[in-house]
N, C-alpha and C positions, 0 to 999 in steps of 0.2 A: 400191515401192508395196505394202501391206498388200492379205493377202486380200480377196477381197470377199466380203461376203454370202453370194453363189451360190455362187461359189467355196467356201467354207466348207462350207454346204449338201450340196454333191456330195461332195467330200471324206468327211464327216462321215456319210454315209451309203451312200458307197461306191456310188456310180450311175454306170458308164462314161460319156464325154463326149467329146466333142473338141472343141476351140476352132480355128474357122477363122478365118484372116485372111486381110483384102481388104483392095481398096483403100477409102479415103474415101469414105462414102455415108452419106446422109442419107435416102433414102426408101426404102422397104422396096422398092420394086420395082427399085431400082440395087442395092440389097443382093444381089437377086437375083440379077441378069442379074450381078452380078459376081463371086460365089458356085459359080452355073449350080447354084443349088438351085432347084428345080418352087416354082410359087407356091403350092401349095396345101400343100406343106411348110413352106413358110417363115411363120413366124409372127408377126405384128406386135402390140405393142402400141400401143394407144390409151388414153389418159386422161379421161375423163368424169365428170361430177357427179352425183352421184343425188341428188337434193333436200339440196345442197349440200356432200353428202360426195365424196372420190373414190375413183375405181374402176377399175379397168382392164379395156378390153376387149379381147381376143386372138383375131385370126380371121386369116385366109387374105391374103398382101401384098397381092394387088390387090384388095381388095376396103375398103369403105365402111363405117363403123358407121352402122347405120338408126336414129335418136334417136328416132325416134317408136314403132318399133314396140320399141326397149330400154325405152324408158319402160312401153309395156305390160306388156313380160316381166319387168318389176321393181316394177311396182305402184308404181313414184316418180311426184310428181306432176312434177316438172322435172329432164330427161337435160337436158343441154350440155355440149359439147367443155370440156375444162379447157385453159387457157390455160397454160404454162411456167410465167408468175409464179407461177399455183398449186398448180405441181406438185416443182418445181426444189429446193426446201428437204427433200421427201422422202425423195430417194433421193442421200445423200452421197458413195455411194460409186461413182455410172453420169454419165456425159454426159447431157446435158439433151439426151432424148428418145431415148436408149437405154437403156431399164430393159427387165431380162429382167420375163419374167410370172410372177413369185412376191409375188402382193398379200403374203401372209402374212410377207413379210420384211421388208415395209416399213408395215403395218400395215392394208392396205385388202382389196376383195374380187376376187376374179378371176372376169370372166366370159366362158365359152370358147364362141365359134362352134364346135359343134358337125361342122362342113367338118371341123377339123383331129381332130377324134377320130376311135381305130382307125386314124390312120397308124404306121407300123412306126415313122419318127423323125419327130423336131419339131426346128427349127432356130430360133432368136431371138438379140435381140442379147445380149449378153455386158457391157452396161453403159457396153460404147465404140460409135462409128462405124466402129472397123475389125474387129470381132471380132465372130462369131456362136458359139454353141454348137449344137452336134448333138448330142440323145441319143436313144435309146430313149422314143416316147411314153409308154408304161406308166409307165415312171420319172418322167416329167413329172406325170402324173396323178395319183400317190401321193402326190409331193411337193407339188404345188404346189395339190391340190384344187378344182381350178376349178369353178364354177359351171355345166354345160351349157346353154345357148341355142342356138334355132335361130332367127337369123341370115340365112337365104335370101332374105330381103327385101333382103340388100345388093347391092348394083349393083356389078362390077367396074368398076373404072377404065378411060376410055378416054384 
């Protein structure tokens, strides 16, 4: 299999990394517990629409995107969950529904729950269901230039 994107990315700009492998998961919070990375390190992506475009949001695994209070902090008139069908064609080179959080690779915006900034690492998926990356936040942040929100209105999962 050919580099990926990220992969490239890291490489190309020489950003220390390490790619952990797990076993099969699907949700950010088995990712965890199978990982035994802190949920407030570990990083999830979500897919959303902002008055019909998409975007991704990146916050903390147990936790919830609040649509109504993103809509605010993004001055859209209509947030909603992006469905696979509309997101699946974007990202050729990850599993449907693991794309790391580099909007800029694949041409949308990133927007970061603020939780995950000013931790020492950030962990996400790696583009598969069995692979995360850990690197350096700072590094992430350079790269990937997220959008800051605060987020706090999100409800962790029970």
């Amino acid at each position: 299999m050919s580099e990926t994107r990220l992969h490239h990315l890291l490489h190309e700009q020489h950003v220390p990394y390490e790619v952990i492998h797990h076993t099969r998961a699907i949700t950010a919070q088995e990712v965890a517990a199978s990982t035994h990375i802190r949920g407030d390190m570990l990083a999830k992506t979500v897919m959303v629409k902002l008055d019909g475009r998409l975007a991704m949001v990146v916050l903390p695994a147990a936790h919830r995107v609040p649509l109504g209070h993103l809509r605010h902090l993004t001055d859209a008139s209509r947030v909603e969950l992006a469905t696979e069908t509309d997101f699946r064609d974007r990202f050729p080179d990850c599993e449907v529904g693991a794309m790391p959080p580099f909007g800029h690779l694949y041409d949308m915006d990133v927007y970061l729950d603020e939780r995950l900034a000013g931790n020492e690492e950030i962990a996400f998926n790696d583009g598969t269901h069995t692979d995360l990356v850990r690197m350096p936040y700072v590094e992430f942040e350079r790269l990937a230039k997220p959008r800051h929100v605060h987020l706090s209105n999100a409800s962790p999962r029970m």
